[in-house]
C-alpha positions in Angstrom: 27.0 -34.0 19.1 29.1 -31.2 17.7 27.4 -32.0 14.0 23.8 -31.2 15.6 24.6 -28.4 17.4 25.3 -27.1 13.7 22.4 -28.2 11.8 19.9 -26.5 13.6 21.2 -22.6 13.2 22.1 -24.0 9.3 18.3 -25.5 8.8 17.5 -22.1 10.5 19.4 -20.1 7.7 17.9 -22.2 4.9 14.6 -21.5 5.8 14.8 -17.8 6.0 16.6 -18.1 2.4 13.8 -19.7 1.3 10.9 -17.5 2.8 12.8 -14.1 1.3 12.7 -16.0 -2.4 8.8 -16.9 -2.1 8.5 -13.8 -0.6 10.4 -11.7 -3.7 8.7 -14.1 -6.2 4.7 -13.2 -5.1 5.4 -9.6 -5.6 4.0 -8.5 -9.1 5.0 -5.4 -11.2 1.4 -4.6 -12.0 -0.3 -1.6 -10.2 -3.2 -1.9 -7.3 -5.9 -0.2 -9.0 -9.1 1.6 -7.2 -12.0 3.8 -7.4 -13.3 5.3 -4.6 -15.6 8.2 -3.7 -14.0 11.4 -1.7 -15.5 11.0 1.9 -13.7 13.4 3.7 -9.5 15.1 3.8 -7.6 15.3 6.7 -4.8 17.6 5.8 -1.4 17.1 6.4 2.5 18.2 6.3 3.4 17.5 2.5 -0.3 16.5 1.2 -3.1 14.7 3.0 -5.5 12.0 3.5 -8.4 11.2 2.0 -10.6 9.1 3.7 -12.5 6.8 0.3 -15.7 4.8 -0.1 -14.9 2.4 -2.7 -17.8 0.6 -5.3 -18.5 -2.2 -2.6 -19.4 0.3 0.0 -15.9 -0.5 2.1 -14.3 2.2 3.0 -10.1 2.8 3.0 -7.5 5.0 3.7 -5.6 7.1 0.2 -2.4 9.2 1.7 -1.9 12.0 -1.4 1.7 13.6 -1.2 3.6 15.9 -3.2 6.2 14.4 -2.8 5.4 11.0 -4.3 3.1 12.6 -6.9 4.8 15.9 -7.9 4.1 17.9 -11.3 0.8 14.9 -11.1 -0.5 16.4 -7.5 -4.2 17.0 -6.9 -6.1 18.5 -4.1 -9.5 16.3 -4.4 -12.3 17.2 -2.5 -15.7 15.5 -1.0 -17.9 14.0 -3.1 -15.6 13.8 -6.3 -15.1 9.9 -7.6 -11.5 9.0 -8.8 -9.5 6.1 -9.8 -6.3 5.6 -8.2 -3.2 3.7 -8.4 -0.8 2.9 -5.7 1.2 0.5 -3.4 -1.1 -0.8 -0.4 -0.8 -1.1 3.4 -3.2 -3.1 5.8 -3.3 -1.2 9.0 -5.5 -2.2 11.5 -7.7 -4.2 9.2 -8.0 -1.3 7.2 -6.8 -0.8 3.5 -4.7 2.3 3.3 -3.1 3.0 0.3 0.2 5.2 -0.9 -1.4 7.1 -4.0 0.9 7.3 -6.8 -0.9 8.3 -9.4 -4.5 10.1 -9.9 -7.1 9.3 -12.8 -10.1 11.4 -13.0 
């Protein structure tokens, strides 16, 4: 009985070995690419959000700081169409995206 008791926890510790590995191996060094359209800016304490319609129509979430972007930081405003690249987020079935570089 003792042998059980010890497999479980172990089989337990395998698996979340296992899920870390698959989960280390599907992340890619490649960049998340988009182009959006300006919609609107919500300002904010070290840069802001821009709220972007991208070339399907959908519409997401790009957070612009100084921080992450330094010397490459641009105020964008409504209406002007840029390409960005960045890590993504899925908040509340919304893509929102950490902008870390700009392309006009």
């Amino acid at each position: 009985m003792k042998n059980r008791t010890l497999i479980f926890p172990f089989t337990l510790l395998i698996l979340a070995v296992l899920n870390l590995v698959s989960i280390s191996s599907c992340s890619s060094d490649k960049d998340f690419k988009i182009r959006g359209t300006v919609q609107t800016i919500e300002n904010g304490k070290d840069g802001y959000t821009a709220t972007m319609k991208d070339d399907n129509g959908e519409d997401f979430d790009a957070v612009i700081s100084r921080v992450k972007l330094g010397d490459e930081y641009k105020v964008l405003t409504s209406g002007e169409r840029v390409e960005l690249t960045s890590d993504t987020l899925h908040l509340d079935n919304k893509l929102r995206i950490v902008v870390s570089k700009i392309n006009q």
